[in-house]
C-alpha positions in Angstrom: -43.6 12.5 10.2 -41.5 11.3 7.0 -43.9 10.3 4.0 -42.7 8.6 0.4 -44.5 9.7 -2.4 -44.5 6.8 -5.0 -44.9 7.2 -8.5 -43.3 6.4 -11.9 -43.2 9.7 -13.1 -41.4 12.2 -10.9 -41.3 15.1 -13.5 -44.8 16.6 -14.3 -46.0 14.4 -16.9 -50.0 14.9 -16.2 -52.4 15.9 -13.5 -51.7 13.1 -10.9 -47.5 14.0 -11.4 -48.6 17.4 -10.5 -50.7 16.8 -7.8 -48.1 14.7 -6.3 -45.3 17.3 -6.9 -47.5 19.8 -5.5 -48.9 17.9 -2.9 -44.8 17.2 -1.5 -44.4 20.7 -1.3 -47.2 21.6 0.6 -46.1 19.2 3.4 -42.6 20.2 3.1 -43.6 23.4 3.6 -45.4 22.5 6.4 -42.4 20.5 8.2 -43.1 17.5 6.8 -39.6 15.0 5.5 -40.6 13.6 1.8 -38.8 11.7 -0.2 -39.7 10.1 -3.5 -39.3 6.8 -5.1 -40.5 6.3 -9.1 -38.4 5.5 -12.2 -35.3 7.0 -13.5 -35.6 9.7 -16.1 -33.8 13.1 -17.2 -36.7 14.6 -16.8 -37.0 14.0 -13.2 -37.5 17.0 -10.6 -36.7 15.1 -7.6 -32.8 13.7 -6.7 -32.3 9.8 -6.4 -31.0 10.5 -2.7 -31.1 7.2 -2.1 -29.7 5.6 -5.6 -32.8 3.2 -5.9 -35.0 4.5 -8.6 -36.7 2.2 -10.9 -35.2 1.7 -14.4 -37.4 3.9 -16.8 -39.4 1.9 -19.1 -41.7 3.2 -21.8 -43.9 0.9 -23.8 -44.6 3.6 -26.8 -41.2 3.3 -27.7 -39.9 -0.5 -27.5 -40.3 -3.3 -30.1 -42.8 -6.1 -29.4 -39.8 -8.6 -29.1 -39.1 -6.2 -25.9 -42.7 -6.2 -25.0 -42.6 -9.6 -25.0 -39.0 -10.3 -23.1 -40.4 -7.6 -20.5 -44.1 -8.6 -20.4 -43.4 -10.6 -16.9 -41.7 -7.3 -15.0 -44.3 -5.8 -16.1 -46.6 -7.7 -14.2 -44.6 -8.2 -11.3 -40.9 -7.0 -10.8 -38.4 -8.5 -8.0 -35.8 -6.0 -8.9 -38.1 -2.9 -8.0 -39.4 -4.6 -5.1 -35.6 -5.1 -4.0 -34.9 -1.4 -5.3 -37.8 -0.3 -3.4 -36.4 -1.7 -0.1 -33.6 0.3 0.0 -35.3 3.6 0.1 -37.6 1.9 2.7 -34.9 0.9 4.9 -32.3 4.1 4.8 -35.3 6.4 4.9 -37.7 4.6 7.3 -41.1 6.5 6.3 -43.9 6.5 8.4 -46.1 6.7 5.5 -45.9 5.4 1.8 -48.4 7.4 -0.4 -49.2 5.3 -3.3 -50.2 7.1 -7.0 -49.4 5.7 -10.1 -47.5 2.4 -9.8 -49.0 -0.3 -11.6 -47.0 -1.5 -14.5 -43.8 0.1 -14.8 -43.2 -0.2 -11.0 -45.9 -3.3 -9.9 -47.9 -4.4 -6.9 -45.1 -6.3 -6.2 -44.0 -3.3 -4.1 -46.9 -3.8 -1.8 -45.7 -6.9 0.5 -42.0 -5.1 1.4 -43.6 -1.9 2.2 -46.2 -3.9 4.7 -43.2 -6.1 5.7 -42.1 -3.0 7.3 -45.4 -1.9 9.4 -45.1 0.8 7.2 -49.2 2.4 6.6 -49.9 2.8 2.4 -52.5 5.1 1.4 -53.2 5.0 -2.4 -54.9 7.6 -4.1 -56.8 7.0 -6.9 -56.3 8.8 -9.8 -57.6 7.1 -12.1 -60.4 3.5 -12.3 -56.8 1.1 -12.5 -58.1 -0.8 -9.1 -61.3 -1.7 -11.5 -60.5 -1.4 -15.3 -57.5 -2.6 -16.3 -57.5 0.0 -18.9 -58.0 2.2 -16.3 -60.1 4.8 -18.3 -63.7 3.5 -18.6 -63.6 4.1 -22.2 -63.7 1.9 -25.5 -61.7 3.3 -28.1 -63.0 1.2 -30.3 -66.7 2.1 -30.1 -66.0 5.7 -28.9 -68.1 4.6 -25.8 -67.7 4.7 -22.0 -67.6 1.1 -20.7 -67.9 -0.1 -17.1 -67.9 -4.1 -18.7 -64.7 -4.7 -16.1 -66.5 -2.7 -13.4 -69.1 -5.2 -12.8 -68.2 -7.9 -14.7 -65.5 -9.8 -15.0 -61.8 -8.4 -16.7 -61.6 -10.5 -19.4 -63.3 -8.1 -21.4 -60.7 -5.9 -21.7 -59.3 -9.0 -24.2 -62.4 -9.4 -26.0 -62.8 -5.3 -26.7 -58.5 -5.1 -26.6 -59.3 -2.0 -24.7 -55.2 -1.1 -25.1 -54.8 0.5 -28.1 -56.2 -1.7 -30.0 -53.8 -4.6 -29.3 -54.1 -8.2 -27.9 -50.8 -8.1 -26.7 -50.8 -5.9 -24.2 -54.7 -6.2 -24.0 -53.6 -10.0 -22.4 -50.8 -8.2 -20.5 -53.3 -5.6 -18.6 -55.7 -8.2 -18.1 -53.3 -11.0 -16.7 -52.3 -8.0 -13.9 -56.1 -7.2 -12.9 -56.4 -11.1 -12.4 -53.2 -11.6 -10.3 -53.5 -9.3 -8.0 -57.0 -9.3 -7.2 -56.9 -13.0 -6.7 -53.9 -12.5 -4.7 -56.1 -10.4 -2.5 -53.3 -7.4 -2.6 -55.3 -4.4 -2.6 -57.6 -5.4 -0.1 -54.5 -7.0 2.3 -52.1 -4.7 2.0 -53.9 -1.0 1.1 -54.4 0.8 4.8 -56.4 3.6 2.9 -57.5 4.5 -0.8 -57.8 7.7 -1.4 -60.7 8.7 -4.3 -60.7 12.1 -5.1 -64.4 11.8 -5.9 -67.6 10.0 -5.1 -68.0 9.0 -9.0 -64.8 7.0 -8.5 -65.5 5.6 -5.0 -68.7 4.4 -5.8 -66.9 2.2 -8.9 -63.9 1.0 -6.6 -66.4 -0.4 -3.9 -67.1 -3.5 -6.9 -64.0 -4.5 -6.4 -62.4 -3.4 -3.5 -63.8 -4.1 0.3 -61.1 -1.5 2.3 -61.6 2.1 3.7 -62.2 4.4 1.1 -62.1 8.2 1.7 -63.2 11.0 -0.4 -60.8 13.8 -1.3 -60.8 16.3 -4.5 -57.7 17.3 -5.7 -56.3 20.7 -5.1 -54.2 23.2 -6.9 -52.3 26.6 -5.7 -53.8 29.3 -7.6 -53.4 33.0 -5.6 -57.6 33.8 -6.1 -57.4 37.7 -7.6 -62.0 38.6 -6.8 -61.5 42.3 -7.6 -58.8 41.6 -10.2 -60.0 39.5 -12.7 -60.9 41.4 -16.1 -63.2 38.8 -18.6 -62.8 38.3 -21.9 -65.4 37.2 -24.8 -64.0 33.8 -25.7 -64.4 30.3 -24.0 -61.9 28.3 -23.7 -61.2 24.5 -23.9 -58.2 23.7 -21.6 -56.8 19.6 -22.3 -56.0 16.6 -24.5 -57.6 16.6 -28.6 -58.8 13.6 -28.8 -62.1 11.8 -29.7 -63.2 11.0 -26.1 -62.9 14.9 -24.9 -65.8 15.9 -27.3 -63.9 19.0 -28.3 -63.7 17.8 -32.2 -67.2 18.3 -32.1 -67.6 21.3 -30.3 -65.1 22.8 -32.5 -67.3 22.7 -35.6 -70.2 23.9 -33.5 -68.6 27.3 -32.6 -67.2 27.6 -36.0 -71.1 27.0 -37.2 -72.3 29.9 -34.7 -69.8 31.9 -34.6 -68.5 32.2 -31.4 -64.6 32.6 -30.0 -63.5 29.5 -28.9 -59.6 29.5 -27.6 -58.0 25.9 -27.3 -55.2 24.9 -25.2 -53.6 21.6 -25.2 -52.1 19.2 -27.0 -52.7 15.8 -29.1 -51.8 13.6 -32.3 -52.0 15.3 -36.1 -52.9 18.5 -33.9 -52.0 21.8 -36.0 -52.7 25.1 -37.4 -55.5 23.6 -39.1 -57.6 24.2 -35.9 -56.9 28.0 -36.3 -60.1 28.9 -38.9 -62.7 30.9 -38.4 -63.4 31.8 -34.8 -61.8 28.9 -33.2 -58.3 29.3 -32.3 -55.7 27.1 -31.4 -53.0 28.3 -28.6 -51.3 25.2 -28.5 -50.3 23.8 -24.5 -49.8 26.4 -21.8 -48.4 25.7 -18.7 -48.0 27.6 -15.3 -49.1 31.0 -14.9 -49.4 31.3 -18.8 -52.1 29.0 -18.3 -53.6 30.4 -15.5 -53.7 33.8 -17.3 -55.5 32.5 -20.4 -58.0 30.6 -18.3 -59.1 34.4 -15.9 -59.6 35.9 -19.2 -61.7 33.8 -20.4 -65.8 33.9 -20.1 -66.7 29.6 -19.6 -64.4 27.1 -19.3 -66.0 24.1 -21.3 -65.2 20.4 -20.8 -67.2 18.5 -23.1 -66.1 15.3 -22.4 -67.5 12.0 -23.6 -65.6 10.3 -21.1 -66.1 9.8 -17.6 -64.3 12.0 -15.7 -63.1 11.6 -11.9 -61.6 15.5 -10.6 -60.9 17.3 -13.4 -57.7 19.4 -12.5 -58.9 21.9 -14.8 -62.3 22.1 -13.7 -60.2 23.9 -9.9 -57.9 25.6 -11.5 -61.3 27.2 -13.6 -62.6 28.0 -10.0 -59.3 29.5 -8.4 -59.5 31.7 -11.4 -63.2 32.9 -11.4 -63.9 31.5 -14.6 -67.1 29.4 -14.6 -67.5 25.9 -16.7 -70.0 24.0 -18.7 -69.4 20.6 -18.7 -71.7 17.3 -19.3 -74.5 16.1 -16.4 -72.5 12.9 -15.7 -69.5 11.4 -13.9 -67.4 14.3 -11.4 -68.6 17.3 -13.1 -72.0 16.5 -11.1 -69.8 17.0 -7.5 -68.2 20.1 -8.9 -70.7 22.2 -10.5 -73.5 23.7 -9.7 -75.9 24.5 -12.4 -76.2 28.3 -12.7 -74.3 28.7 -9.5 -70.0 28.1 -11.0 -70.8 26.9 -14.1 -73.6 25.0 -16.1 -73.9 21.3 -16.8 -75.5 20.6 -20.3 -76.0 18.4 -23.2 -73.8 18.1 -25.4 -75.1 15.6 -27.4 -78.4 17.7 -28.4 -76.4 19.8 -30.8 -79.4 22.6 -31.5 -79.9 22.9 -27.5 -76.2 23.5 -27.4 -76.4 25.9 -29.7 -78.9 28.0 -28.2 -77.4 27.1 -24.7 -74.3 29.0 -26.1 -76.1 32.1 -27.5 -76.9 32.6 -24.3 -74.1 31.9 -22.7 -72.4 34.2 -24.8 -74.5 37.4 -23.7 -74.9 36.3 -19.7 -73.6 38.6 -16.6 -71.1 36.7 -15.0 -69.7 38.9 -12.1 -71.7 36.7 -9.8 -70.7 33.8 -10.8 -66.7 34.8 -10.7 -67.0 35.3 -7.3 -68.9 31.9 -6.7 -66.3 30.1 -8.7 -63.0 31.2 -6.6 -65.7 30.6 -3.2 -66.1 27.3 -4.3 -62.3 26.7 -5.1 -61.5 28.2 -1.2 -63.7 26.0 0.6 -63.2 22.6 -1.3 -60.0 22.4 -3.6 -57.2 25.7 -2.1 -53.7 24.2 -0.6 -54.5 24.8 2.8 -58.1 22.9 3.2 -56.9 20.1 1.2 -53.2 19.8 3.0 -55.0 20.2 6.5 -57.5 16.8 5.4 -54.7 14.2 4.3 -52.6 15.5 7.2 -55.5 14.3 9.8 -55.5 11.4 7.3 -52.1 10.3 7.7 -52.4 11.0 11.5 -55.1 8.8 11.8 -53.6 5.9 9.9 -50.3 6.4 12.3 -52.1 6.3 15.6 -54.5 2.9 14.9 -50.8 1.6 14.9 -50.1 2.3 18.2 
């Protein structure tokens, strides 16, 4: 079986690059060819064996007389659906797995690939098949918003749901139009992919094809009569408004409580690091695994909708349980008292009290429910066995 992960970051940018890197080498490892097609970059882990990558674009750092020049491409691009042929045609996979492509690469891909009787599975990473934002979230009003969801995607102009700006507001929008009117998704998508129910349930408005849950997954070496718990909790992502952590922060600094961060964000510094919050800057690897296993909770309290948190699995591989909202994914990953707790955040004396408690709780139970969970539902080998038997599937309705 040969299989051609697509994506326009092939160096570990964020947790669908590292799902995808990870997810290679589990079926490499299993005898499986891979090959990889995305943008060029110096960053890049992967070779350009076939001299076809994309040319690298990043819209943070161009001029709007370049956003403007490029706004077209980045729509829909002939030169990577040309570029994209010739990795299709010298390396002739039996499967292209889709992740993030819209924008920088295009939809555009889409008809080549299918040209080919070549099967595409997508997976989902994120809401992009419904929001054109592809976050659910309003910047603006500091509010989740399923207006596109539903309705229809013009009001990702009205709110300019992209930073702010009409420009590429238009742009996003003017995509979401095309190629749903176009029919692509549903025409030339064999499988999507949704690593969640929360998400599947919001791609259905939109799109009519075969839709197949599957969490992520992450390789963590579970240690149940090795793990030695600290008294802190720790927050483990982005600082930014929609994570909830700004207000959490000034919650545990009221109470009293350790509270670890890791991660990384705008104007983020040393002023985090007062009282008994603490700020460890970002942590990758086994540094971050370590800092997670010593912690007590793991606590996501996100204002946004989430779909499978990576960190939420790599928590569990670790035995550390996590308190996280009642809504969105966290309500297919934890159980309440069981590998975590799901609470209010927005009741600020509950939480309060809720942590106290916390604080003081016997956990031992709970470690070992946490890595349980993580073996059954998110390890390497239960997850690489499913999209294996998924990508069988999709070869043998060919024949």
């Amino acid at each position: 079986m040969k299989v051609l992960m697509v994506n326009k970051y092939l160096y570990p940018r964020g947790g669908s690059e590292t799902y995808m890197l990870n997810l290679a080498q589990g079926l490499k490892e299993r005898g499986i060819s891979v090959a990889f097609w995305g943008m060029k970059n110096d960053k890049n882990v992967v070779k350009d064996e076939f001299d076809c990558f994309a040319d690298d674009i990043n819209y943070q750092q161009i001029g709007l007389t370049q956003k403007l020049s490029q706004s077209v491409s980045t729509i829909y691009s002939i030169k990577n659906r040309e570029k994209i042929e010739k990795i299709l045609d010298a390396f002739r996979p039996d499967i292209v797995h889709l992740h993030n492509f819209n924008f920088q690469l295009t939809p555009s891909i889409l008809p080549v690939i299918k040209k080919r009787n070549i099967k595409i599975v997508y997976t989902a990473h994120d809401s992009q098949l419904v929001c054109p934002y592809h976050r659910l979230y309003n910047f603006q009003n500091n509010t989740v918003c399923e207006k596109c969801v539903t309705g229809k995607f013009y009001n990702c102009v009205i709110n300019r749901c992209f930073d702010n700006s009409l420009l590429k507001s238009i742009i996003g929008t003017l995509e979401s139009y095309l190629y749903h009117t176009l029919n692509y998704y549903n025409k030339y998508l064999d499988m999507v992919i949704a690593p969640s129910n929360f998400l599947a349930d919001r791609i259905r408005n939109k799109y009519k094809g075969e839709i197949r849950i599957l969490p992520n997954f992450t390789e963590v070496l579970p240690k149940p009569n090795d793990i030695t718990k600290n008294d802190y909790f720790l927050y483990v992502g982005r600082i930014s408004l929609e994570k909830g952590i700004l207000e959490v922060i000034d919650i545990f600094r009221e109470i009293k409580l350790p509270l670890q961060i890791v991660g990384s964000g705008e104007n983020i510094g040393d002023e985090l690091n007062s009282g008994s919050v603490r700020y460890l800057g970002p942590r990758y690897g086994q540094d971050l695994f370590d800092t997670i296993e010593r912690a007590k909770f793991v606590i996501q309290p996100s204002l946004g909708y989430e779909n499978c948190p990576m960190v939420v699995i790599e928590s569990f591989a670790c035995g550390t349980p996590v308190v996280a909202p009642a809504h969105s994914g966290f309500l297919e990953m934890i159980k309440d008292g069981h590998n975590g707790f799901l609470v209010n955040f927005t009741d600020k004396d509950k939480l309060k009290d809720k942590l106290y408690r916390l604080a003081d709780l016997d956990i031992s139970d709970m470690v070992n429910n946490c890595i349980k969970t993580y073996c059954e539902r998110y390890s390497k080998n239960v997850h690489l066995k499913r999209i294996l038997s998924l990508y069988q599937e999709l070869i043998n309705a060919s024949v």
